[in-house]
C-alpha positions in Angstrom: 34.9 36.9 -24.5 35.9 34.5 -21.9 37.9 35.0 -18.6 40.3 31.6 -18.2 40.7 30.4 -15.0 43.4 27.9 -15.8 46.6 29.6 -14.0 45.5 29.6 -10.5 47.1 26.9 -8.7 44.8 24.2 -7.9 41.9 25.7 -9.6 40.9 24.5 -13.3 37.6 24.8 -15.5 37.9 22.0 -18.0 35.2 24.0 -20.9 36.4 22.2 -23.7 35.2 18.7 -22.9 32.2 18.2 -24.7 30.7 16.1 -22.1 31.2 19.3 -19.3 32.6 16.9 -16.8 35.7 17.3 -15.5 37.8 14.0 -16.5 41.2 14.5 -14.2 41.0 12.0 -10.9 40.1 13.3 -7.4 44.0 12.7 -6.1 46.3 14.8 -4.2 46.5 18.2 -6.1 43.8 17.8 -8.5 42.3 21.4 -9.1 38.6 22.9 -8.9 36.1 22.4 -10.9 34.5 26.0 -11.9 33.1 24.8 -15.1 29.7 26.9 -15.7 30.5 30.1 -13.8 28.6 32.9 -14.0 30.0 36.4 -15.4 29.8 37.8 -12.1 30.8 35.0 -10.1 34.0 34.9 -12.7 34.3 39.0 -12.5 34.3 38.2 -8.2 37.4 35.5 -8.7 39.5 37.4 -11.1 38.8 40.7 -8.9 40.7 38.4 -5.9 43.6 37.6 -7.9 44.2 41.3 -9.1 43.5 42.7 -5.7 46.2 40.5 -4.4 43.7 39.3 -1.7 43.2 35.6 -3.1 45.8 34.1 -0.6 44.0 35.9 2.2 40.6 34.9 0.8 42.1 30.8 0.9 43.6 31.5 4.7 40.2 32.2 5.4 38.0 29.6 3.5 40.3 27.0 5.2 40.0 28.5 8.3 36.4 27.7 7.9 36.4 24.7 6.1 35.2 25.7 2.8 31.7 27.0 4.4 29.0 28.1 1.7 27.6 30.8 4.3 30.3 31.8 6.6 29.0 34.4 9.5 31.0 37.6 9.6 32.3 39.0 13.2 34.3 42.1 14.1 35.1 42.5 17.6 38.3 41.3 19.8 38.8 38.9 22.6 40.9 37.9 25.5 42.3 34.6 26.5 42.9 34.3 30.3 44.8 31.2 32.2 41.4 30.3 34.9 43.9 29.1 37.6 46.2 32.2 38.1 44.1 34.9 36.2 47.0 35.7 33.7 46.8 37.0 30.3 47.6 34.5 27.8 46.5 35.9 24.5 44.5 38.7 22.4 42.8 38.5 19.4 41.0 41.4 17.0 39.0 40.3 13.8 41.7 43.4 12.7 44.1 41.2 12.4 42.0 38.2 10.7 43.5 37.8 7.1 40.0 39.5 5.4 39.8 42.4 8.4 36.9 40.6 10.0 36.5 37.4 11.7 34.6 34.5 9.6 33.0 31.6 11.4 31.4 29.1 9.9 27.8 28.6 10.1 27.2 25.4 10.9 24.2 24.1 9.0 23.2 20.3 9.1 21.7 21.1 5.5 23.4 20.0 2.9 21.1 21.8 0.3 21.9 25.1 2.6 25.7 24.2 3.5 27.6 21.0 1.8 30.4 21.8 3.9 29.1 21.9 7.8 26.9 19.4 6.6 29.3 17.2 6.2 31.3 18.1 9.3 27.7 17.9 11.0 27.5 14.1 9.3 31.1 13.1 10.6 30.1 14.1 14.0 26.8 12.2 14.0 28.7 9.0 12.9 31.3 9.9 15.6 28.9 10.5 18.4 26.9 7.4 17.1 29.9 5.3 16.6 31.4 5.8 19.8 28.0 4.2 21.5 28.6 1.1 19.1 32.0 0.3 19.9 33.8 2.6 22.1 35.9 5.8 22.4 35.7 9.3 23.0 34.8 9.0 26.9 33.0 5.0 26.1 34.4 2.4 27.1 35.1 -0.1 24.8 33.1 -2.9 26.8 29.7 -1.1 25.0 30.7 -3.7 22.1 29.5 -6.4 23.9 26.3 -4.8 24.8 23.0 -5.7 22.8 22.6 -3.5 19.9 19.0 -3.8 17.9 18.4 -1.2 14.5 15.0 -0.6 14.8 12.7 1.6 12.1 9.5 3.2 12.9 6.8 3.6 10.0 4.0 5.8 9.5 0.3 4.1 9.0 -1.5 4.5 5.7 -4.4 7.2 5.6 -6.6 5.9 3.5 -5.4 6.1 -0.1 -2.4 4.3 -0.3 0.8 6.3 -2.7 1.8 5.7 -6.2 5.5 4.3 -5.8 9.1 4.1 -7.5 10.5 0.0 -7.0 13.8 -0.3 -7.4 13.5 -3.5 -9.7 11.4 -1.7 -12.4 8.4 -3.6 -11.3 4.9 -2.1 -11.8 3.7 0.4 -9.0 0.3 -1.1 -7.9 -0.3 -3.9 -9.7 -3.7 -5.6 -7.4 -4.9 -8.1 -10.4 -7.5 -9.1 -7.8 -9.0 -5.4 -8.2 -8.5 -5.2 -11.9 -11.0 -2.5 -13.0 -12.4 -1.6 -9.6 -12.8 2.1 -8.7 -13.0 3.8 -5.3 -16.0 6.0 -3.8 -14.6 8.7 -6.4 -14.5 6.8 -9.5 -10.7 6.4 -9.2 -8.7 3.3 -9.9 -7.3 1.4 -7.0 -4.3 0.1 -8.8 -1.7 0.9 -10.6 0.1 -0.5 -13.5 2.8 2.3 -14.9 6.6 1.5 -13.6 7.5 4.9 -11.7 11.6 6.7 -12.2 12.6 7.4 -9.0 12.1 11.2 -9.7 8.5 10.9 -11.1 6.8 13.7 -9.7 3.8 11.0 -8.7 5.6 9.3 -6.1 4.7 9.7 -3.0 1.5 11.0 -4.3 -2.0 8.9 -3.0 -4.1 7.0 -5.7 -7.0 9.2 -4.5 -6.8 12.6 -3.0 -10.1 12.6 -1.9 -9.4 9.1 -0.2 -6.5 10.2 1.3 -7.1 11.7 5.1 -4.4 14.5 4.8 -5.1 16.0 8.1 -4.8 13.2 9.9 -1.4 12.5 8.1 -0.4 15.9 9.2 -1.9 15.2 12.9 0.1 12.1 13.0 3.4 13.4 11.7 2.9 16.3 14.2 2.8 14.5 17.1 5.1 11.7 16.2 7.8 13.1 18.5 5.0 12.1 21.1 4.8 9.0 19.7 8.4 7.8 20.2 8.7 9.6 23.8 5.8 7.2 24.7 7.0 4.2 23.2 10.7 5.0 25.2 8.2 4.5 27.9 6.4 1.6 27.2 9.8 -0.3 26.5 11.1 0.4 29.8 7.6 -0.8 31.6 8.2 -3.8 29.4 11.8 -4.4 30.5 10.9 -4.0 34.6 8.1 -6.6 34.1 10.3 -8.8 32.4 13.0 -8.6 34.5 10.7 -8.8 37.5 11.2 -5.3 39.1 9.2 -2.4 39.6 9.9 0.5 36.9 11.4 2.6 39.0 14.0 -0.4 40.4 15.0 -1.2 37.0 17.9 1.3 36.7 19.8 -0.9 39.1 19.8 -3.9 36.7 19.2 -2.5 33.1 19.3 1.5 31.1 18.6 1.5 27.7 19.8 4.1 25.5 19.2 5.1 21.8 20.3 6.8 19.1 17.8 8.2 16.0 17.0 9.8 13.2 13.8 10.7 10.9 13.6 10.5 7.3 11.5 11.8 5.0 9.2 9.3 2.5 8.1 10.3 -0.4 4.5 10.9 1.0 5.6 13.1 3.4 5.7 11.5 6.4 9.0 10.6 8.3 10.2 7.4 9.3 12.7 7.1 12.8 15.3 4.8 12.5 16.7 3.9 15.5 19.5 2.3 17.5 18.3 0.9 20.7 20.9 -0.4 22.9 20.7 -2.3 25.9 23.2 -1.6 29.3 23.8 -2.9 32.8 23.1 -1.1 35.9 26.8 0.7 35.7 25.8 2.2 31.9 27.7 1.7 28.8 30.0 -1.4 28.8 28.3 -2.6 31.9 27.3 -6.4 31.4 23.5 -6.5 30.3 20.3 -8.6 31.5 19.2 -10.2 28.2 20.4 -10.4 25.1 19.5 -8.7 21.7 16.6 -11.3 20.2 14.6 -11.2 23.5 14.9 -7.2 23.5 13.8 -7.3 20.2 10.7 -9.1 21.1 10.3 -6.4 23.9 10.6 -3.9 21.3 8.2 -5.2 19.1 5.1 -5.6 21.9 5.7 -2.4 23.2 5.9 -0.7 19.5 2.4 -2.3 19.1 0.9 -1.1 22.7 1.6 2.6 22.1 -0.9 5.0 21.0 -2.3 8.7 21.3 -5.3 10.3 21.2 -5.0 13.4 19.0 -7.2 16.3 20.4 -9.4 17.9 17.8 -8.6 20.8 15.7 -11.7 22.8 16.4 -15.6 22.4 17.6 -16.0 21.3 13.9 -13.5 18.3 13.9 -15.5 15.6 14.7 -12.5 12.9 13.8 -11.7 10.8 16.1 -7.9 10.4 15.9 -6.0 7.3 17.8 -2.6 7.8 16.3 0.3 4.6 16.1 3.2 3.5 14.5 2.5 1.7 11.1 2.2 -2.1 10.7 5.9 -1.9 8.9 7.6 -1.9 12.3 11.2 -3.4 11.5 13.6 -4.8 14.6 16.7 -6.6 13.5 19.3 -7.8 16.2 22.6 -6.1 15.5 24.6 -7.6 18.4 23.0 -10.3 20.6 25.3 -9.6 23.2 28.7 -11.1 22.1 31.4 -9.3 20.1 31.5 -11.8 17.5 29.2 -10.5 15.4 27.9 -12.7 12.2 30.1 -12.0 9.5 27.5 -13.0 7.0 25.1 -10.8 8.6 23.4 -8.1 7.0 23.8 -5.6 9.2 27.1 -4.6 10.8 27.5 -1.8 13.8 29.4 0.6 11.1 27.1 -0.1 8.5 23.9 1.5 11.0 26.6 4.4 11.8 26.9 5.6 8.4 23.0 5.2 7.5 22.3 7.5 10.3 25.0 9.7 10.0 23.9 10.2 6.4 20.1 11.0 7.2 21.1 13.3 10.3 21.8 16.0 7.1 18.9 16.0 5.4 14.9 17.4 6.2 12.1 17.6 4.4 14.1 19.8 1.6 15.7 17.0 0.5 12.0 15.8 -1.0 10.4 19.5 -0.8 13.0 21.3 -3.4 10.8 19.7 -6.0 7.8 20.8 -4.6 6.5 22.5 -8.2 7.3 19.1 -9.2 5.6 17.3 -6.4 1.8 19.0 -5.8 1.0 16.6 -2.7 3.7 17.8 -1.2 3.0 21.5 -1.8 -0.5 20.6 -0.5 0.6 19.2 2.4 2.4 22.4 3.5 -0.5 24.6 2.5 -3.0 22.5 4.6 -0.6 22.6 7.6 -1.6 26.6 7.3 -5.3 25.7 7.0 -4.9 23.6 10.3 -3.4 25.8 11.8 -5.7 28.9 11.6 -8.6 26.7 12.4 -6.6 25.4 15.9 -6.1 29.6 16.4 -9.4 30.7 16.0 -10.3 27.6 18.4 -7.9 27.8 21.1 -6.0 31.0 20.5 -2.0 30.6 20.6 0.2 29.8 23.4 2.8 32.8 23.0 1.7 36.3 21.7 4.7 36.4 18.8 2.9 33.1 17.1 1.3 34.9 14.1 0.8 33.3 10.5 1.5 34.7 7.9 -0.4 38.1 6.9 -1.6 38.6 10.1 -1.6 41.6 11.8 -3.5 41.6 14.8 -2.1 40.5 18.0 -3.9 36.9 18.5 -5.4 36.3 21.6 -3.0 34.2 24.3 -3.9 30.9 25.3 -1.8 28.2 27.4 -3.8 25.4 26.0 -3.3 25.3 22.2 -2.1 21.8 21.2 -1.4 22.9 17.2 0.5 25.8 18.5 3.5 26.9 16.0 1.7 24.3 13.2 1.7 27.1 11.2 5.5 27.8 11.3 6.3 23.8 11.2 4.4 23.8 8.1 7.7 23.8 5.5 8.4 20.8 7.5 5.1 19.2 6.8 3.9 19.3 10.0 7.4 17.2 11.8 8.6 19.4 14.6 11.0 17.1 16.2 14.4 17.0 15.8 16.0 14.8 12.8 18.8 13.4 15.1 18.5 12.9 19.1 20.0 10.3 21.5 19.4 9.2 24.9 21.9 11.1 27.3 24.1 8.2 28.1 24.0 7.2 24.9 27.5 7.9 23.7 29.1 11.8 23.8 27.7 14.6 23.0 28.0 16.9 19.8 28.8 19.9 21.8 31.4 17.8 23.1 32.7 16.8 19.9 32.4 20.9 18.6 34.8 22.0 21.5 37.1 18.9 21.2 37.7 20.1 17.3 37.9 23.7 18.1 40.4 22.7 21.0 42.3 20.9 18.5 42.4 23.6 16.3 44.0 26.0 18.3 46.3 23.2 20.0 48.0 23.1 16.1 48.2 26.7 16.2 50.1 26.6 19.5 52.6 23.7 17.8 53.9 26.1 15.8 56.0 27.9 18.3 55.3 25.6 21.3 57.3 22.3 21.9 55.0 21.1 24.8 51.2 21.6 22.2 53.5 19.7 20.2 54.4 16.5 21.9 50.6 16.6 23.2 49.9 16.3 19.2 52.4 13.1 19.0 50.8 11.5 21.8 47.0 10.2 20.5 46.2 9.2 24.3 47.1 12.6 25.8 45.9 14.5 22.6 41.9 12.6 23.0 42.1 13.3 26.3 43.4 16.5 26.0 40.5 17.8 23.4 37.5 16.0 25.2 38.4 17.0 29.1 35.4 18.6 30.5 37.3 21.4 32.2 37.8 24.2 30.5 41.4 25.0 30.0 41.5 28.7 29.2 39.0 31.6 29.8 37.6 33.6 27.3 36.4 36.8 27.2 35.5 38.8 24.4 33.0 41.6 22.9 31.8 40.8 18.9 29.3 42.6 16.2 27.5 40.6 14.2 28.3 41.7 10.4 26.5 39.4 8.5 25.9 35.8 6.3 28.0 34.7 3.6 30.8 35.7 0.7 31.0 39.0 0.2 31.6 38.2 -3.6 29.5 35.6 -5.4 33.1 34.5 -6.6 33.8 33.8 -3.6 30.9 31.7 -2.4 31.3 29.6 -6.2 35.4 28.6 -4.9 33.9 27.8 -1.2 31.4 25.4 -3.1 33.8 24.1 -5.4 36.3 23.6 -2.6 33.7 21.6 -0.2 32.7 19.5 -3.5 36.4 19.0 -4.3 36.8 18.0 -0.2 34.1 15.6 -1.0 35.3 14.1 -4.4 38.8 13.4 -2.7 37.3 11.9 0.8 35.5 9.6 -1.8 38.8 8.9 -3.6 41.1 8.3 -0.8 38.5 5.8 1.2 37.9 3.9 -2.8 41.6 4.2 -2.9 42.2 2.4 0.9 39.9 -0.3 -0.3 41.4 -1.1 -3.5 44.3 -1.2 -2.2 43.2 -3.6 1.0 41.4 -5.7 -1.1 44.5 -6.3 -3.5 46.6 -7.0 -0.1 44.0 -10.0 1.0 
């Protein structure tokens, strides 16, 4: 027996086609897709439609954006005006369309959260944007400032990894070392041509060649690594400049924007925007231009290092860590507005790339991990490393306990692989994926309250004819959302009910509604370039 789906406005599972894709275009009022439900997640969205709660239900996935994992609230709360004390407003999660307030939850994931993970993405490429070319508290002067995209590699550890090219071309082919072995009998090339999914990628020619702990080491003090090298480049930029370091913030700041990826071996590269301001911060005329801060980039890159401390009495490694010889520094702006139209690398272009890998962490290679042993390995030896460093050193805070263990570890302030252990589904990398220098551009938090300020100014429109001629004016409205004084006063008192649908009908329409969001963001901006392209 099968339950159809096909009446509910806007939702449609297309289970004839033979191909199970949906074929209808990502337009205004195209439906769902809910091809391949489940019985129950099909018994949860029928149950909606015959309780009469399913308009409810939508009030409240578009209230949250179509989150996969919503967090449930009861509770109330009270709005007060901070100048005169007055009560402006009440709320209960009583009166929330579903009897209980939903948030969403806010996730960078996408593999956890496609929704927020998007929002999270759009306000990365805002935040990173706005330090490119103005707006949202920048001036737009910060467009004339010199702009470099730098990325920051990991060295080899011996072995080098079998690899996927892009052109089909063979993974290792050395025809120089045709037939020669290493230490363990291995080959040292390799001739097969890799998919990109190949569970070998990433994988070292020879695991016995192939210093994994000091891989781990590395990748767990890379955050290290680039706070030094932040460092270095601003020695660099006094002694050019001809100032001591601490004189230099009265001719020159330099601020950044970055975020780590994940290779295939494991091990993350940053990529980074590094941009270069005058003594009165963004938009402020700069010192030098972009290719001589490049070149400043590039010497300090190579001066930093950092001597890893062992992991116990028997670790007799000794461990200077670096960047890799891959360091890449290309000159976005040199200074001038005008960029190079036939350049490779525009300020939108760097926006989006890091925007896109702010969402993603070491699940993004790890969900194949029974496809991908090194990876699995890599997490298990973080484990191994880190009981040694515990039985050596003890653990810097009393609730650091691997897992299985029962007796309360001994406390130690001087443990330099504390919390390996609980980094170790992240390989190792404890940093965060996306950071920025504080005078970089404005902040997410920022950006978080401006949208939630927003929200309630449209809410307001409704029966308020001065929210909405602040909506019709876009210089009042920015300024409105992004003021740093807070406008209203808040108190409330909440209980934390829970994660997630309470129906796993629901959580399959929140997914299908975030991947229908998706589909038609795609549509409209393929639909806005057709259509300029056609006008040129």
């Amino acid at each position: 027996m099968t339950v159809s789906t096909m009446d509910a406005p806007g939702i449609h599972s297309d289970a004839s086609s033979s191909t199970g894709r949906i074929s209808y275009p990502y337009g205004e009022g195209a439906p769902l897709d809910l091809s391949g439900l489940t019985a129950d997640q099909t018994a949860g969205i029928v149950s909606r439609w015959r309780d009469g709660s399913f308009d409810k239900f939508a009030d409240t996935l578009a209230s949250v954006g179509n989150c996969a994992h919503p967090i449930r609230l009861t509770g109330h709360s009270e709005t007060f005006d901070p100048a005169t004390g007055d009560l402006v407003g009440t709320f209960s999660s009583a009166n929330a369309p579903l009897g209980v307030l939903y948030r969403p939850c806010g996730n960078r994931r996408a593999d956890v959260c496609p929704s927020c993970s998007r929002t999270y993405a759009r306000d990365t490429f805002a935040m990173i944007n706005a330090g490119l070319v103005g707006g949202k508290t920048i001036p737009a002067t910060v467009a004339d400032n010199p702009l470099l995209f730098a990325t920051f590699t990991a060295p080899g550890f011996g072995s080098p990894s079998h690899r996927h090219h892009k052109d089909d071309s063979r993974c290792r082919p050395r025809s120089r070392d045709k037939g020669q072995r290493c230490p363990h009998g291995r080959p040292v090339s390799c001739m097969a041509r890799h998919a990109e999914d190949d569970a070998i990628v990433g994988a070292p020619l020879c695991h016995e060649c192939h210093d994994t702990d000091s891989a781990i080491i590395w990748q767990w003090f890379a955050p290290e690594l680039w706070r030094r090298t932040t460092i270095a480049l601003r020695r660099a930029l006094a002694d050019h400049l001809g100032v001591k370091e601490k004189d230099l913030r009265h001719l020159a700041t330099v601020q950044f924007a970055k975020v780590a990826e994940y290779q295939a071996r494991g091990l993350v590269h940053f990529h980074a925007l590094i941009r270069l301001d005058g003594e009165d911060g963004p938009g402020s005329p700069a010192p030098i231009d972009g290719h001589d801060l490049a070149q400043l980039v590039e010497a300090s890159a190579g001066t930093v290092t950092y001597v890893a401390p062992p992991i116990d009495a028997d670790d007799n490694t000794e461990r200077i860590l670096k960047w890799g010889k891959q360091l890449d520094v290309r000159v976005v702006r040199d200074g001038h507005r005008t960029d190079d139209p036939d350049g490779v690398l525009t300020p939108g272009q760097v926006a989006g790339y890091l925007a896109k890998y702010a969402t993603k962490d070491a699940n993004s290679i790890r969900s194949a991990e029974d496809q991908r042993p090194h990876l699995a390995a890599m997490g298990s030896r973080c484990h191994r490393l880190a009981m040694r460093a515990i039985a050596h050193y003890g653990v810097n805070e009393a609730s650091n306990r691997l897992p299985g263990q029962t007796e309360k570890p001994q406390k130690s302030a001087v443990n330099p692989y504390d919390l390996l252990g609980k980094w170790a589904h992240m390989l190792g990398f404890r940093g965060h994926f996306s950071t920025k220098s504080r005078r970089y551009s404005i902040t997410l938090g920022r950006l978080r309250r401006a949208r939630a300020r927003y929200a309630e100014l449209r809410a307001a429109a409704e029966h308020n004819e001065e929210a909405r001629a602040v909506l019709l004016d876009l210089d009042e409205l920015e300024a409105w959302v992004l003021a740093d004084e807070e406008t209203t006063l808040v108190v409330g008192s909440w209980r934390f009910e829970g994660t997630g649908w309470t129906s796993l009908g629901d959580e399959a329409l929140a997914l299908a509604a975030a991947a229908r969001a998706r589909e038609y963001d795609q549509w409209k901006a393929q639909t806005k370039n057709t259509t300029n392209e056609k006008g040129k």
